[in-house]
C-alpha positions in Angstrom: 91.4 58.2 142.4 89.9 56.2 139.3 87.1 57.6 137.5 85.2 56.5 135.2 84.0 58.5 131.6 80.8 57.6 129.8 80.0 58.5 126.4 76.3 57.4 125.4 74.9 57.9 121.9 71.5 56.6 121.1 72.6 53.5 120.3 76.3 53.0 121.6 78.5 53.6 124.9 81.7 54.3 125.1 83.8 54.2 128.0 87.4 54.6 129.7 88.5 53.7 133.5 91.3 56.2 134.0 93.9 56.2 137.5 94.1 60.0 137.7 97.6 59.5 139.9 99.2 58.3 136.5 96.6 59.8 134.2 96.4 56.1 132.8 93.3 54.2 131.0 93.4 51.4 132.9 90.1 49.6 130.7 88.0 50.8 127.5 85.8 49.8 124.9 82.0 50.1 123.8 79.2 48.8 123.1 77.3 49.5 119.7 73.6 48.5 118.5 71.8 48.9 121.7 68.4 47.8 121.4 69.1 45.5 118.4 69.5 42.1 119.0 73.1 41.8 117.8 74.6 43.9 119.8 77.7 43.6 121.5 80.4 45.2 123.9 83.9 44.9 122.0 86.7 45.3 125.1 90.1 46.6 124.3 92.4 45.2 126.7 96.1 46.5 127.8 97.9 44.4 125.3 96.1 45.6 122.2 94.1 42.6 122.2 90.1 43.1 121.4 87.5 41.2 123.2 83.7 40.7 121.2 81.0 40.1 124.0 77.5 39.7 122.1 74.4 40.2 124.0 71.0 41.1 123.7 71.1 45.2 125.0 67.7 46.5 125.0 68.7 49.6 126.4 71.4 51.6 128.1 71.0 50.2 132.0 71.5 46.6 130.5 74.8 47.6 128.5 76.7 49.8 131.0 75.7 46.8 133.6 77.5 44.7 131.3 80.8 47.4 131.2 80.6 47.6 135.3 80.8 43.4 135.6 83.4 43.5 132.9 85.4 45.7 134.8 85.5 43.4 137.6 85.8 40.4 135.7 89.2 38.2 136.9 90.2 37.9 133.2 89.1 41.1 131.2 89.1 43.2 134.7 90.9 45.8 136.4 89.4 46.4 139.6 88.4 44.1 142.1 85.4 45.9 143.5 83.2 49.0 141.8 83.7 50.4 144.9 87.2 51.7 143.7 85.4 53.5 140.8 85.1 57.1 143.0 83.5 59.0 140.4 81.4 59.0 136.7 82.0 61.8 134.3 79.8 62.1 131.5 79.9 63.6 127.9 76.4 65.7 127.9 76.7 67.5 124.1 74.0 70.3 124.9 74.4 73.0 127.9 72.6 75.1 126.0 73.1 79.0 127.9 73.0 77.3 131.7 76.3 75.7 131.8 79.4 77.5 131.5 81.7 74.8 132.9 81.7 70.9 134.0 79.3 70.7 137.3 78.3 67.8 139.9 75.0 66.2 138.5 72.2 66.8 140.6 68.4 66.7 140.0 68.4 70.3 139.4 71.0 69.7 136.8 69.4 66.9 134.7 66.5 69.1 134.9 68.4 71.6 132.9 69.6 69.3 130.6 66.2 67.8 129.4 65.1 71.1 129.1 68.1 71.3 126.2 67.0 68.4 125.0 65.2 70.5 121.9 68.2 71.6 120.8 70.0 68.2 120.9 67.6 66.1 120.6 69.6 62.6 119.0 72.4 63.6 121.8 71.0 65.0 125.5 68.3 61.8 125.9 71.5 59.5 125.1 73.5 61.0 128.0 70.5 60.9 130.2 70.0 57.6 130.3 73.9 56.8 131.0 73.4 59.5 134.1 70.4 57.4 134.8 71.9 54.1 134.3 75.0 55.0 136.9 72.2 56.2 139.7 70.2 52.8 139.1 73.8 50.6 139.3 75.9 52.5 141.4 73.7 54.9 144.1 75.6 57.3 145.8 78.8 57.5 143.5 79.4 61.4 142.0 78.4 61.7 138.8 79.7 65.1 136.5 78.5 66.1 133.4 81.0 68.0 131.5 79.1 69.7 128.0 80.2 70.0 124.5 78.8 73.2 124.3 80.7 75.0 127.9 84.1 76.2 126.5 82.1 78.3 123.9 80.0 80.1 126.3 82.4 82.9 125.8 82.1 84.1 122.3 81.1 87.4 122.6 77.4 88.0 121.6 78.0 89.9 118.3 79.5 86.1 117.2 76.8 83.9 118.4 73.5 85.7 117.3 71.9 85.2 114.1 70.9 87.9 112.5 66.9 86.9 113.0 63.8 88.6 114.7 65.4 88.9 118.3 62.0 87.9 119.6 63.4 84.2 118.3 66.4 84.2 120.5 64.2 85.5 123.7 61.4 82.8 123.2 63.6 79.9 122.0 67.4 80.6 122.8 67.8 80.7 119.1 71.6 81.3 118.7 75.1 79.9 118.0 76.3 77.5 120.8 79.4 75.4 119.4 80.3 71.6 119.8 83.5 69.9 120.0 84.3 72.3 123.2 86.0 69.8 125.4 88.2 68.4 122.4 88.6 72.1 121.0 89.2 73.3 124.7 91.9 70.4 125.6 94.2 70.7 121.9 94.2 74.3 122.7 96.0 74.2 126.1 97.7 71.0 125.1 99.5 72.6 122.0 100.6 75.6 124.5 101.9 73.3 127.1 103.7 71.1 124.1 105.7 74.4 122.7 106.0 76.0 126.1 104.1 79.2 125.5 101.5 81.2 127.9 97.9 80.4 126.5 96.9 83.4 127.4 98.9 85.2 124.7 98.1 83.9 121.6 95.7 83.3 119.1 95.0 79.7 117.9 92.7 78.2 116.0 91.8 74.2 116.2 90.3 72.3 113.2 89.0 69.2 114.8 88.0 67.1 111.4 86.8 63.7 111.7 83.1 62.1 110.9 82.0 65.5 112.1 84.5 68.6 112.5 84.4 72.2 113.6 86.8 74.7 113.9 87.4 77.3 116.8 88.9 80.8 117.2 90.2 80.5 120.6 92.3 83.7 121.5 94.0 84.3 124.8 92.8 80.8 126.0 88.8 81.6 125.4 86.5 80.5 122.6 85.3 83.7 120.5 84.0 81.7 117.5 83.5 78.2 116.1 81.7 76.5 113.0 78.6 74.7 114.3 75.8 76.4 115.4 72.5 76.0 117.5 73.0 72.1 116.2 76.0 70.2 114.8 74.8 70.4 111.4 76.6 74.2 110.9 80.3 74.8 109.2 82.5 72.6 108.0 81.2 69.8 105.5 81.6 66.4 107.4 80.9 62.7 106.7 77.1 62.7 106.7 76.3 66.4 107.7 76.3 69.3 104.4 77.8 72.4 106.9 76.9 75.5 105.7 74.0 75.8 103.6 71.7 78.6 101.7 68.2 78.8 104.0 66.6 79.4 100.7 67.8 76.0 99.5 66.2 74.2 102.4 62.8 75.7 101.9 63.6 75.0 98.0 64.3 71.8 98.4 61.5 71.2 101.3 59.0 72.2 98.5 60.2 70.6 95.6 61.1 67.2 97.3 57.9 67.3 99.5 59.9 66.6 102.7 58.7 67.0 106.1 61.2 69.3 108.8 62.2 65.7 110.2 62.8 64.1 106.5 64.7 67.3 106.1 67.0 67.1 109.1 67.4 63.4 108.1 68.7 64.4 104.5 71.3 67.5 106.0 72.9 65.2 108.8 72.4 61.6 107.6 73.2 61.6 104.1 74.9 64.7 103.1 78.5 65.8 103.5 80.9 63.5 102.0 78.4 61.1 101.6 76.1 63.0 99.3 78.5 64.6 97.1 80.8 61.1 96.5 77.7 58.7 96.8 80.9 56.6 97.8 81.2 56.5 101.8 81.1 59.0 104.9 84.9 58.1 105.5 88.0 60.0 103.5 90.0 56.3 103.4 86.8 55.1 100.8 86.7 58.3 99.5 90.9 58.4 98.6 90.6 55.1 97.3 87.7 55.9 95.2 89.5 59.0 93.7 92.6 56.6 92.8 90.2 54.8 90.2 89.3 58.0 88.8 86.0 59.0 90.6 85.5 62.6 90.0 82.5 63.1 92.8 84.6 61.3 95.2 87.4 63.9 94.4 85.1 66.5 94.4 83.6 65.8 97.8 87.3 65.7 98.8 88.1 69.3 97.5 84.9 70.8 98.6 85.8 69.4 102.3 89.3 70.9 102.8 88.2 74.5 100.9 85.6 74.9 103.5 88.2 74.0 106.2 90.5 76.9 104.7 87.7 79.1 104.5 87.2 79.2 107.9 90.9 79.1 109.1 90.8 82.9 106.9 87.6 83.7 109.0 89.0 83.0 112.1 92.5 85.2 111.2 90.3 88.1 110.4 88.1 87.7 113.7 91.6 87.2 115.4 93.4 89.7 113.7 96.1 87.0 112.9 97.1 83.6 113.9 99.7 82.3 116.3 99.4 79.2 116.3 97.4 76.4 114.1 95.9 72.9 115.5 94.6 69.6 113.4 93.2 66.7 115.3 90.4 64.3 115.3 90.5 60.7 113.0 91.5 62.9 109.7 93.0 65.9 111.2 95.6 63.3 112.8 95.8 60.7 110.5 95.5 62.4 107.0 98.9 64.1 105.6 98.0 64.7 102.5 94.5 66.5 103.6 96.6 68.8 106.1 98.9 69.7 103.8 96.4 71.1 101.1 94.8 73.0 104.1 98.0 74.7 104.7 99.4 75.1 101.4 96.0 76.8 101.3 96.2 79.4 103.5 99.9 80.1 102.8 99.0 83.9 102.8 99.0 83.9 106.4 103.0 82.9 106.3 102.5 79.2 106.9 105.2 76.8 105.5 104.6 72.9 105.6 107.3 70.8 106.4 106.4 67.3 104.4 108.7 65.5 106.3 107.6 66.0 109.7 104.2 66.2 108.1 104.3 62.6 107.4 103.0 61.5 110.5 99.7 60.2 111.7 98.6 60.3 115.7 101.7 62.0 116.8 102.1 65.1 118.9 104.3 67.1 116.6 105.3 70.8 114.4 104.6 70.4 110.9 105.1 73.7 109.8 109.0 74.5 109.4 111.4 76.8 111.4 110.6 79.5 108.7 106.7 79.1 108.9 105.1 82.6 110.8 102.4 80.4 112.3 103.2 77.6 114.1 101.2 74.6 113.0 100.9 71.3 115.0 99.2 67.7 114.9 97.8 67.4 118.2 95.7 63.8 118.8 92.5 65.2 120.9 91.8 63.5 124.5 88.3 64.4 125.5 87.9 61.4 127.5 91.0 62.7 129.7 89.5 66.3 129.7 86.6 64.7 131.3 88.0 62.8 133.5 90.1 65.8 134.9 87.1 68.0 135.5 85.4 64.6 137.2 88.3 64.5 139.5 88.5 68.5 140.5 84.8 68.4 141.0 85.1 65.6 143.7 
């Protein structure tokens, strides 16, 4: 079976072709700058090689055309015929309280989601028109939308409510939903499958960290908390997004600064985090190098990032009543030592030991804690394209 997984932001796809027999990406790339008129599908082919296509993509139907004939194409192809593609999964970031678990796409289904579309609404228009784009190009192939909010539908409603009029969460479904789920959901079973213990037994909590991050409480194999909220914007501080924040600042700084609700959002996901406090870059490579020349925002924003992190890794052993295991992933949960290391050496209250050597390491399944440590703490590179894929292929 080969399925293919879509990924559509406003102005990007991503995709992979996996063979689910071998669990192998047989094709992948994306395209960026849809509906600009330099945009471009950049292929990534077995070798390591990258191919640059440039063409005029006024909107998503034009670019995943382009992926579906590159597919096929005798030199950057795969396949022979779309006709061996047997399914389409798709990342859709906001179930809202409907969906539980991946499902078959139907028209009953993308009714649902653009009735979520409030509550994401840079993310669910995105993955409609991929789900769109597929039923114009391919009729008749399966399409399964697997959500970013699903694997938290089970924290317990005590963790997911905010402490508003409940009138608010009857009218508007005003509550805590979660993202991340189908990376936090696949480094959770991973890391138990990797040191050979029964999910169901212990308590784990996953810090994806990247340009956005979250962390989840996932005891027994079941979300019970995580960072973001009703939107991303929650938790951790991220590359553009400011995490958790005062609601008297916001009406503060709505007044003083004059700024409309959508000027506001603008300000909290586009040009906060790590961006706003370092006024350097979104991304902790700029930010390390900017702190080697003595830049103290840029080391502040630094600081300020991994204390939130540690913050909520002492939440989640409260909530938990301890921790078993410990997860990083992500771009800087798998590729930044020196920030994992400061996590743990953080929460060293909770028993945990880092092991510098092993610790040393960026992309690689592996313990980084040592033999002594009382939680066992592990780099685990997330797969969310794979996750979705699976689902894809046990739905059809």
């Amino acid at each position: 079976m080969k399925i293919l997984v879509l990924n559509c932001g406003s102005s990007s796809i991503k995709y992979k072709l996996f063979d689910m027999e071998s669990k192998k990406v047989m094709a992948q790339g994306g395209i960026e700058k849809i509906g600009l008129p330099d945009s471009f599908l950049l292929v990534k082919l077995p070798n390591g090689e990258k191919v640059q296509i440039d063409k005029p993509m006024p909107e998503h139907t034009v670019g995943i055309q382009l992926i579906l004939e590159t597919l096929v194409d005798p030199k950057l192809g795969c396949i022979k015929d779309l006709k061996e593609i047997n399914a389409v999964g798709h990342r859709v970031v906001h179930g809202g309280e409907k969906f539980n678990k991946s499902v078959l796409i139907t028209p009953e289904v993308k009714a649902e989601i653009i009735q979520c579309v409030d509550l994401a609404p840079l993310h669910n228009p995105a993955n409609l028109k991929g789900i769109d784009a597929i039923e114009k190009t391919m009729p008749g192939v399966p399409q399964v939308a697997v959500f970013d909010t699903a694997f938290h539908q089970t924290m317990p409603d005590y963790a997911y409510m905010y402490a508003l009029p409940y009138e608010l969460y009857e009218k508007y479904a005003i509550r805590r939903y979660g993202f991340h789920g189908t990376s936090h959901r696949y480094v959770s079973a991973r890391v138990c499958e990797f040191l050979g213990v029964d999910p169901k037994k212990q308590k784990i909590v996953t810090v994806h960290i990247g340009g956005g991050g979250s962390c989840t409480a996932v005891l027994n194999g079941e979300s019970v908390d995580t960072s973001m909220g009703l939107t991303p914007v929650e938790g951790l501080v991220m590359g553009t997004r400011a995490g958790d924040l005062d609601l008297g600042a916001a009406t503060f700084i709505m007044d003083k600064e004059h700024l409309s609700t959508a000027e506001f959002n603008n300000l909290v996901n586009k040009k906060s985090g790590l961006l706003g406090i370092s006024g350097v870059s979104s991304d902790c490579r700029d930010i390390e190098a900017a702190i080697k020349q003595g830049n103290y925002r840029a080391d502040l924003a630094r600081k300020m990032f991994i204390y939130r992190v540690k913050k909520y890794i002492g939440a989640y052993a409260a909530a938990m009543n301890g921790i078993d295991i410990l997860v990083f992933t992500a771009g800087i949960g798998e590729n930044d030592p020196y920030i994992r290391a400061e996590i743990m050496k953080g929460v060293s209250f909770l028993g945990i030991e880092v092991d510098e050597a092993a610790n040393n390491v960026r992309g690689e399944e592996r313990v980084i804690s040592t033999k002594n440590s009382r939680v066992t703490v592990c780099l685990i590179p997330t797969d969310e394209e794979l996750m979705i894929a699976s689902d894809t292929a046990a739905l059809v």
